[in-house]
C-alpha positions, 0 to 999 in steps of 0.5 A: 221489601218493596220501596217506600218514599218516607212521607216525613222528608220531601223537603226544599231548601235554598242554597246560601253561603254564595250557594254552597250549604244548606242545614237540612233534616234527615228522619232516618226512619226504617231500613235499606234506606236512601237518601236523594237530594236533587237540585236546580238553578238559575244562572247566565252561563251554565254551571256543574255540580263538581262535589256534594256531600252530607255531614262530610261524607261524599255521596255515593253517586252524583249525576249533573244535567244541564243545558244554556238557553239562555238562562241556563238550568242546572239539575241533577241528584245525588244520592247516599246509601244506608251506609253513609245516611248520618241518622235522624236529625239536622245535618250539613249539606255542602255542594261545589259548584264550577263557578259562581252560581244563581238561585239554587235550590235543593230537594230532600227525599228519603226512601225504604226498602231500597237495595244497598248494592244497586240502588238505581238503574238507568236514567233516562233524561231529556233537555230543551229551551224555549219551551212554550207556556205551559208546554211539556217536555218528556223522559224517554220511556223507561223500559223492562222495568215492570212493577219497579219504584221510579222517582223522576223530576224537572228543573228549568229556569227563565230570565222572568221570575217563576210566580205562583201562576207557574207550575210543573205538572207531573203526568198522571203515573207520578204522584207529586212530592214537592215543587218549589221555586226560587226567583228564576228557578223551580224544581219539582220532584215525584214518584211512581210506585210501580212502572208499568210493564213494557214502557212507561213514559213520564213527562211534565208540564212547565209554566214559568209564570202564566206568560213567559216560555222557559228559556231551559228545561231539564228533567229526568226519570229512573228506576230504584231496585227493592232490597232482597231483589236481583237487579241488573248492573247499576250505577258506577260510584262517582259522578256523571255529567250529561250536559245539554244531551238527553239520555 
C-alpha cells in the first residue's frame, strides 16, 4: 500500500490557554494511519516543545528545531500511529512548552498506508536568521530514498507582522497542504509523493511581509515508509531537540 495524505485533514490552529490547547478534527479515515501535527511560533527567547499529546495520549515521537534571531522561531512535529489515533471526531490537543510562549500555531495532517513500526526515516533539517525578503532556505538532500512519500515544512518568525504580502513557497517537487500565519509567525507544510532516485533537495522561498527579512527560519524534510514494506531503522520513541543546528 502506497502512502497517502488524507485530503480531509490538512488543517491549522491557533494554540490558546496561554498556548497550550487547541480542539482539533480528526477524520480517521483508511488504515496503517498517522497523524502529524507540526508547529510554529514567534517569541523574544527561543522555547522547546517539552510535551504534547492528543486526547491524553502522548505522541509517539516528537522532534523540536529551533533557533534565536532575534525573534526566535520555534518548529518541529509530532507524530501518532494507528494505535494511539483517538478515530474520527474533535479531540484535545495539549503541548508543554519550556516557558512562556508567543503566537503559536499548529498543523494537522493525516496520512495512509503508513508503516506502523517505522513510520519515518531520517530528517533532514536545516536553520537560518536574517534571511533576505523573499529568500530561500534549503533541506539538506535526502538521499537513497527513491520512490518514497516525504512531507517537509518551514516555520520562521520576524518582529513585523507576517501580511498576506508574505508567503512560504515550496519548491516545485512538493505540493503545498497549508501555510498559515499568526501575527509573527507562519508555518507551511507540504508533500511530495515519491523522492527522486539518487537525492532530492526540497527548499523554500520566505517572505514575512514584501519588506522585511525573517529574523529566524527553520524547515525540514523527511521520508515516510509504505506499510507492508522493509524500511531501514527508524526513529526511536521519545523526543528530540535539534536547537539552532541543521541536520
Amino acid at each position: 500500500m502506497a502512502v497517502a495524505f488524507n485530503a480531509s485533514s490538512g488543517v491549522g490552529y491557533d494554540l490558546t490557554g496561554g498556548g497550550t490547547t487547541a480542539s482539533v478534527a480528526i477524520d480517521a479515515s483508511g488504515s496503517d494511519r498517522l497523524i502529524v501535527v507540526h508547529w510554529g511560533s514567534a517569541r523574544g527567547a527561543l522555547r522547546t516543545l517539552t510535551a504534547i499529546s492528543l486526547n491524553s495520549v502522548a505522541a509517539d515521537y516528537y522532534e523540536n528545531l529551533g533557533i534565536d534571531g532575534g525573534t526566535s522561531a520555534t518548529g518541529g512535529f509530532a507524530y501518532w500511529l494507528d494505535a494511539n489515533n483517538p478515530g474520527n471526531g474533535t479531540w484535545t490537543l495539549s503541548v508543554t512548552w519550556s516557558g512562556s510562549q508567543s503566537y503559536p500555531q499548529v498543523i494537522v495532517t493525516e496520512y495512509t498506508g503508513v508503516h506502523q513500526t517505522t513510520a519515518i526515516g531520517t530528517r533532514k533539517t536545516n536553520t537560518t536568521t536574517n534571511l533576505a525578503d523573499g529568500g530561500n532556505i534549503a533541506c539538506p538532500a535526502i538521499t537513497g530514498e527513491s520512490g518514497e512519500f516525504v512531507i517537509s515544512w518551514v516555520s520562521f518568525s520576524d518582529a513585523a507582522n507576517q501580511t498576506g504580502s508574505g508567503y512560504a513557497t515550496q519548491s516545485a517537487n512538493l505540493t503545498e497542504i497549508l501555510e498559515r500565519t499568526r501575527t509573527l509567525s507562519r508555518v507551511s507544510v507540504a508533500y511530495d509523493t515519491s523522492c527522486g532516485s539518487g537525492s532530492e533537495v526540497y527548499d523554500w522561498d520566505c517572505s514575512v511581509n514584501g519588506s522585511d527579512p525573517a529574523d529566524s527560519v527553520v524547515c525540514g524534510a523527511f521520508p515516510v515508509y509504505a506499510s507492508g514494506a522493509a524500511p531501514p531503522a527508524g526513529l526511536p520513541s521519545g523526543s528530540l531537540s535539534l536547537l539552532g543546528v541543521g541536520e
